[in-house]
Every structure is written in structure tokens, then in C-alpha cells.
N, C-alpha and C positions, 0 to 999 in steps of 0.2 A: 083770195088774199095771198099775199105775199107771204111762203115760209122760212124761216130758218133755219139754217145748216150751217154745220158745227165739222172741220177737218181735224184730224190729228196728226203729228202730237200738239201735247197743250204748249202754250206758252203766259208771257206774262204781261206786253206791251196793250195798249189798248187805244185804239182812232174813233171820235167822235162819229156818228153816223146820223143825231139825227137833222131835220133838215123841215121841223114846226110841223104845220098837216098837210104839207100836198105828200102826192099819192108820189113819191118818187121812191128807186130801192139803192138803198148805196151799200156796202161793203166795208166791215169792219176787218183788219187784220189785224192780229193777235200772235204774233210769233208763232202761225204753222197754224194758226185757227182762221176758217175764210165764213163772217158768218153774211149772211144777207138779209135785210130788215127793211118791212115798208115802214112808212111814215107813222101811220096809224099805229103800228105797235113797237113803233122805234123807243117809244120814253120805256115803255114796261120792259121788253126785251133787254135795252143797253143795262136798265137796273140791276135784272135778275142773271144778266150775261158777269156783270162785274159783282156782284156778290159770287157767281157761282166761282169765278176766278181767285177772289181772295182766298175762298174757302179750300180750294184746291190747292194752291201756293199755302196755307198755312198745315194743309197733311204733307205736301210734299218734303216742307221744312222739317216738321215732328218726324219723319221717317227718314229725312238723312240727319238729323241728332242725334238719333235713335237707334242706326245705323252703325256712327261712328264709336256709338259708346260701345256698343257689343262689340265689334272689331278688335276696340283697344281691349276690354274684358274676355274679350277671346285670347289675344294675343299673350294676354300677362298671365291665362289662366294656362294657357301651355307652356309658356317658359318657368312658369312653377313646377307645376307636373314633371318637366322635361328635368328640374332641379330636381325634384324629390324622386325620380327614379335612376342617380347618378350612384354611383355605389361611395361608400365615403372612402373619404380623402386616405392614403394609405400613404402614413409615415418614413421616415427614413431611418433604418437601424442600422447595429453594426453586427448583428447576426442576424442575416438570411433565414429561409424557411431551409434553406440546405444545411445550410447552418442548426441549423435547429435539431434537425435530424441526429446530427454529428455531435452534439455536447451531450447529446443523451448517453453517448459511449464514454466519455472522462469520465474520469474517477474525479468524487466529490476529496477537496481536501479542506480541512477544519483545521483552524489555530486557537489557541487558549482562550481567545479573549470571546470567542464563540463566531467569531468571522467564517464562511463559507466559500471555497470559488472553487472555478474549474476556468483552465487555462484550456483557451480556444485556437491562440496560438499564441506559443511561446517566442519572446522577441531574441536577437541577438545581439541587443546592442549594452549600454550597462546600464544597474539601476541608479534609480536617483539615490542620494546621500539626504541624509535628513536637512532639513532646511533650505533644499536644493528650488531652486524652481523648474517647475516641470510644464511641457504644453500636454495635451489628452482631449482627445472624443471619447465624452459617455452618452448615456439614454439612460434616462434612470425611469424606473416601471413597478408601480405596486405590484402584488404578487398574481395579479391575475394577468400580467405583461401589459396593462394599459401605461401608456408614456404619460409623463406627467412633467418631465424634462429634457432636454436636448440639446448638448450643443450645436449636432449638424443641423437641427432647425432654426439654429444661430447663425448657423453660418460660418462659425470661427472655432477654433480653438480655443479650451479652458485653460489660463494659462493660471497656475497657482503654487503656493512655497509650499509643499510636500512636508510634514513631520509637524507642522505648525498650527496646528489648529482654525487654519481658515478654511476648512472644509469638514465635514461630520467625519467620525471615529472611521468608522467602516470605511469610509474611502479612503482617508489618510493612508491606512493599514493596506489596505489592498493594492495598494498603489506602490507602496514602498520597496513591498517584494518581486515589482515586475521587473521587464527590461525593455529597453527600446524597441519598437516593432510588435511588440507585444500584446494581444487580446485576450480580455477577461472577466468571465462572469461575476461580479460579487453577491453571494448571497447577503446581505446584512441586517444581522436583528434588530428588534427594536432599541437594545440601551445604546449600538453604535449608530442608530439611526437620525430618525429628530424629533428630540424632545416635547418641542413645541407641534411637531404637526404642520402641516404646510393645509392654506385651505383652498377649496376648490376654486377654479376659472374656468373659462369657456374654454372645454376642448381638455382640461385638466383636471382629472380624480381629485378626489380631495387625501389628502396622507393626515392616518388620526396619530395622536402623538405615543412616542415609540413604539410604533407598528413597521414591522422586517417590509425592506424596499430592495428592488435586484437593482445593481448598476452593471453595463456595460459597459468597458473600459478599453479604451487603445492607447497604448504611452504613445506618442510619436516623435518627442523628442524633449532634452534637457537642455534647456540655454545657458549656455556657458559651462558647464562638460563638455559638451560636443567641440566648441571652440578651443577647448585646452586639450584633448587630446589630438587635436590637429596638428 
């Protein structure tokens, strides 16, 4: 009797072979499979040949779906990883870690009203006049230095009327006695602070209400001073 033989690799096409009962041998080709079949066991053969095919094409399918999901699961499971060992994001201040160093040597100065600061540097241009409007970068930081505010994470300039209560006590005050050019720590208690409390956001401590906040302060300029002593 006539045997069959099976080449590889698999494929998926499939050519009739058989050809009723004479004894003849014909050739199936199967994309890369060469099988050869007599007559006599052409019907049983083609059957168990085309099952064995589907059966194969339906692991092959489950194993590239299977495949592609690990892939993409691989992939997202490293761009997390590669996330979660990024060191976090590191702010913009206006004192430095050198900085830092360096205010430890100023002398603390305190005013009545129980305000705190130390001049990081002293500006030379003049102060604002009450009522005045003034431009400034601060950072303002519970007392454990976490930010909780920024203008340079604004991007802009705080532009505000100086003496007038569109800003909390402590700043007002601290602001008053600088000068152009000028940087400065404020320490500020809680009854200059805010009353109400500011509450937490993503990325933002929460401030309980009048609880002491530090602000960092750069005057950098008076609009319209400047203009009039030109």
C-alpha cells in the first residue's frame, strides 16, 4: 500500500486528491506539505489530513493572540516600572540648595506684628509705597518646605496692589519693607497666614487654617515707579 508523507513547514491551502477506487496515487500540496495518498485510503486520509489542519491553524491562531497580548503586557508592564523608578519631579525655587546653606547664616529679624524673615538678598532699587502695585516671584511651602504654591510654576509674574489686602497679612507686610532686586524669606504665623486653610490637590499639601506658611519672595519690579523715575 501506498504511504503518506507529510513535509514541512505547515501550511493552510488544501487540493482535492481523491480520484473514487482505482488504485492511482496523486499529491496533495498544502503550502510547504507534499502528502501522497492511494485511492483506497484517499477518503479516510484527506478527512483526518483536514482535521489535523484546522486543528493546527486554530493553536497557531491561540498562540499568536496569545502572543501579542503578553507583548503589549510586557511592554506597559515596563513603561510603568521605567515610571515608577524616575525620581520625582523636582520643583522650581528661588533658593537653591546653596542657597540654603547660606540663610542658615542671616540673622532672623522679627516685627511686632510677629512676622519673621531673613533677607537672602537685599535689592537696590525702591520700595513699593502702600497701594502701589508691585510684580514678585514667590514659592510659598508649609513648614516642612513642601510647595504648595508658585508663581514660577506659572510661569508669570504675581502682579498685585501692595498695602491692600488682596493678599494675606504676612505677605503684604513682608513685601512692604523690601526693595527692587530683592530676595526674602518670610516666616509667617498663622493669624498672618490663612484663616480659612487652603485644602489639599494633586501635588499640593493641604494648609490647616492659621497654620505658619514660609513664603519666598523676589520684588522685581513696581509698575509705574519705575516709569516715573525715568
Amino acid at each position: 500500500m501506498a504511504s503518506a508523507s507529510l513535509l514541512l513547514p505547515f501550511g493552510s491551502s488544501f487540493s482535492k486528491c481523491l480520484s473514487g477506487r482505482h488504485q492511482t496515487v496523486r499529491k496533495i500540496s498544502i503550502e510547504g506539505f507534499m502528502i501522497q495518498c492511494s485511492s483506497s485510503e484517499s477518503r479516510l486520509q484527506a478527512s483526518k489530513t483536514i482535521d489535523h489542519i484546522k486543528e493546527w491553524e486554530f493553536v497557531k491562531r491561540r498562540d499568536i493572540i496569545g502572543l501579542g497580548f503578553g507583548l503589549s503586557g510586557l511592554l506597559l508592564g515596563s513603561s510603568s516600572a521605567k515610571a515608577a523608578g524616575l525620581p520625582p519631579e523636582q520643583k522650581s525655587r528661588l533658593c537653591d540648595d546653596d542657597c540654603e546653606k547660606e540663610i542658615e547664616n542671616v540673622p532672623m529679624v522679627s516685627t511686632e506684628s510677629g512676622l519673621q524673615y531673613k533677607d537672602i538678598k537685599v535689592g537696590r532699587g525702591p520700595s513699593p509705597p502702600v497701594g502701589f502695585q508691585v510684580a514678585a516671584n514667590y514659592v510659598a511651602m508649609v513648614p516642612s518646605g513642601q510647595i504648595f504654591d508658585s508663581s514660577l510654576e506659572k510661569g508669570q509674574l504675581y502682579i498685585f496692589r501692595v498695602g491692600s489686602g488682596q493678599v494675606i497679612k504676612g505677605l503684604d507686610e513682608g513685601i512692604l519693607s523690601m526693595k527692587v532686586g530683592g530676595k526674602r524669606r518670610l516666616y509667617i504665623p498663622g493669624p498672618l497666614a490663612f484663616p480659612k486653610g487652603l485644602t489639599s490637590a494633586p501635588g499640593r499639601p493641604r494648609v490647616a487654617a492659621y497654620s505658619p506658611v514660609i513664603f519666598d519672595v523676589s520684588l522685581e519690579y513696581i509698575p509705574g515707579l519705575e516709569d516715573e523715575e525715568e
